[in-house]
N, C-alpha and C positions, 0 to 999 in steps of 0.2 A: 389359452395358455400354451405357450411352447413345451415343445417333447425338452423334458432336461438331455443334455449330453454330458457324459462323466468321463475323460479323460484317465484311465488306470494305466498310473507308469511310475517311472524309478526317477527321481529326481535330478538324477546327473547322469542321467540316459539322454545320448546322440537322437537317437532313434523317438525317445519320448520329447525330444523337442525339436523335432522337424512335424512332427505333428501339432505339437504347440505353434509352431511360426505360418503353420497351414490354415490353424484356425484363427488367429492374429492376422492374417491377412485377406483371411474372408469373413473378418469382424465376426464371429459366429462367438456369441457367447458360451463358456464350459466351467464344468468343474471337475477337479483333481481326485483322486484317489491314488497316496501314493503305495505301492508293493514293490519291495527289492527282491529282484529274481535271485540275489546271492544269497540269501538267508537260508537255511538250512531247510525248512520245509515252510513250500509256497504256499500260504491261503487254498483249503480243497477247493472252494468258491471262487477262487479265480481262477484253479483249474481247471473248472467246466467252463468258461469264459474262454480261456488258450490252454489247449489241452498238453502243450510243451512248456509252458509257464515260464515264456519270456513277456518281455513290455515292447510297446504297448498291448491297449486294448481301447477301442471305445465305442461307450454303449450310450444309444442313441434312442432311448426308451427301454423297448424290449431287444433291440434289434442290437450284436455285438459284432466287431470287427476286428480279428488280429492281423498283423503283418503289416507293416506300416506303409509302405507304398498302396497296399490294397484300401486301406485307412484314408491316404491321402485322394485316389482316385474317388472315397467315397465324399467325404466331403465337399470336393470340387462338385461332385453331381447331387448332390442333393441341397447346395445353396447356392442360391445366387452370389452377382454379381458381387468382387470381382472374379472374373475369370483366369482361372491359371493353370490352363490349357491352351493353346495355340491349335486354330483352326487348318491351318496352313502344313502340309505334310512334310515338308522338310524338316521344319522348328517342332513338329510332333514327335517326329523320330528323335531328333535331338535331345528332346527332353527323358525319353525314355532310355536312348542313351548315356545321359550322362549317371541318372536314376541307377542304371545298370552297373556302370564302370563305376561309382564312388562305393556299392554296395558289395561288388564283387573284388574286388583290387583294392581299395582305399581304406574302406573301413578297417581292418586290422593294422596296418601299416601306421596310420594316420593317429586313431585316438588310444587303440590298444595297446601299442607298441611306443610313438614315443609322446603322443599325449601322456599315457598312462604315468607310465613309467619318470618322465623329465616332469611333468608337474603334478599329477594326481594323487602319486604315491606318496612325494614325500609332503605334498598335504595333507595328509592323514597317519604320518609316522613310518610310512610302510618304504624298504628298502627300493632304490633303483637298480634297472640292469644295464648298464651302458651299452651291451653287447645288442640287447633287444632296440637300445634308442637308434644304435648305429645301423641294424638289419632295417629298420622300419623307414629310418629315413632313405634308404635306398630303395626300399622296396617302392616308396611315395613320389618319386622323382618321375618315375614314368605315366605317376599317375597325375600328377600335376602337368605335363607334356600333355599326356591326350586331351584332359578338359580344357584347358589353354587352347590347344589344338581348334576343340570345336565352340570355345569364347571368341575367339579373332573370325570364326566365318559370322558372325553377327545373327545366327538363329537363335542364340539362347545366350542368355547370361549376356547380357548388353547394357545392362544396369539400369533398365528402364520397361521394358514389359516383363514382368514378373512371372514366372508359370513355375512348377512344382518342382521344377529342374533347382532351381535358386532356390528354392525353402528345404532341397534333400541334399544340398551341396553345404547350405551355410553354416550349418549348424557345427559338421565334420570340421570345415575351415576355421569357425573359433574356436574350437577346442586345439587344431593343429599349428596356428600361430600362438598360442599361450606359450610352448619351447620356444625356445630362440632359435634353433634350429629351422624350425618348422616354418616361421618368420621371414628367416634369412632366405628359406627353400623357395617359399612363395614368391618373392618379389626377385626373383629369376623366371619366373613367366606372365609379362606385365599384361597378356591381357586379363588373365587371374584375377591379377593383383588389383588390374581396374576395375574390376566388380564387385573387387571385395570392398575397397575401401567405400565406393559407393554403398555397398548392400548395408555391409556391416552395421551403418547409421540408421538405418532403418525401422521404426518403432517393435516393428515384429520380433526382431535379433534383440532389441536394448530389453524389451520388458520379456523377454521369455530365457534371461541369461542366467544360470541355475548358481551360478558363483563355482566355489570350491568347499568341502566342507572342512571343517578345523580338525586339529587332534585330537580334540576332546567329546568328536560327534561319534 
């Protein structure tokens, strides 16, 4: 009998679904538990799990992991094929690079800023900032330059060997094309734009897409 794995995340969490598209592309069967880090007080039990009681988490029998890139390097070593790691040291660094720059630079700008705000918010009733859509999309411009940047050198995001570069990139980019802004932003750096449209299709992105939730949720 297989060790069950429980995937504990927030349902319209970036971050809880690039681990999703990690384990959808290493066919690894899981199940959910979901916890919203915004709720007033976390489950104490998940926070012995992550003792900062953010998402994810996932536990692998006895054995738990937070931090999602840490999450995603576990998975990749503890299942097989397919592989999504590159052996080859340039496309290594590449992958950690880009892992690095969408985490550090992108994430805020991207789904916090005008994801959030141009379609999250008023999917759920909640006020827009325009000021925050306009900061964020500037702030994302350079961010979409540099991985463009290192899409055209052909190590990573080539829309055909797949490594964890693509499953910690994809997630942020559909959320960030949902604006129109974000849209329009992207397809100003085609080689981006060429991975996206290819990745996009992909079973891992179509069945791990958490939607939007209504006004009434």
């Amino acid at each position: 009998m297989a060790t069950p794995i429980i995937l504990r995340g927030y349902k319209y969490s970036v971050y809880n679904r690039i681990v999703r598209v990690v384990l959808h592309e290493k066919d690894v069967p899981y199940e959910t538990e979901e916890i919203d880090p915004f709720q007033t007080m976390v489950p104490k039990n998940y926070l012995r799990r992550h003792p900062f009681g953010r998402v994810p988490v996932l536990s692998h029998g006895n054995f738990d992991v937070y931090e999602t890139a840490a999450i995603c390097r576990y998975i990749e070593a503890a299942f097989d094929s397919p592989c999504l790691l590159p052996t080859e040291e340039k496309a290594l660094a590449r992958v950690a690079q880009v892992v690095s720059i969408i985490d550090s630079y992108g994430y805020r700008p991207m789904v916090r800023q005008v994801f959030a705000h141009r379609v999250f918010r008023p999917s759920v009733g909640e006020t827009s900032d325009e000021i925050e859509i306009a900061d964020g999309l500037k702030a994302s411009l350079p961010v979409l330059g540099a991985i463009n940047a290192l899409a055209s050198e052909g190590y990573v995001l080539d829309g055909e060997a797949i490594t964890l570069a693509d499953c910690h990139l994809a997630p942020m980019v559909a959320y960030f094309v949902q604006a129109a802004e974000g849209a329009s932003a992207l397809e100003t750096h085609s080689a981006l734009a060429d991975w996206w449209r290819t990745f996009s299709r992909r079973p891992a992105i179509l069945e791990t897409d958490p939607g939007l939730p209504s006004r009434q949720a």
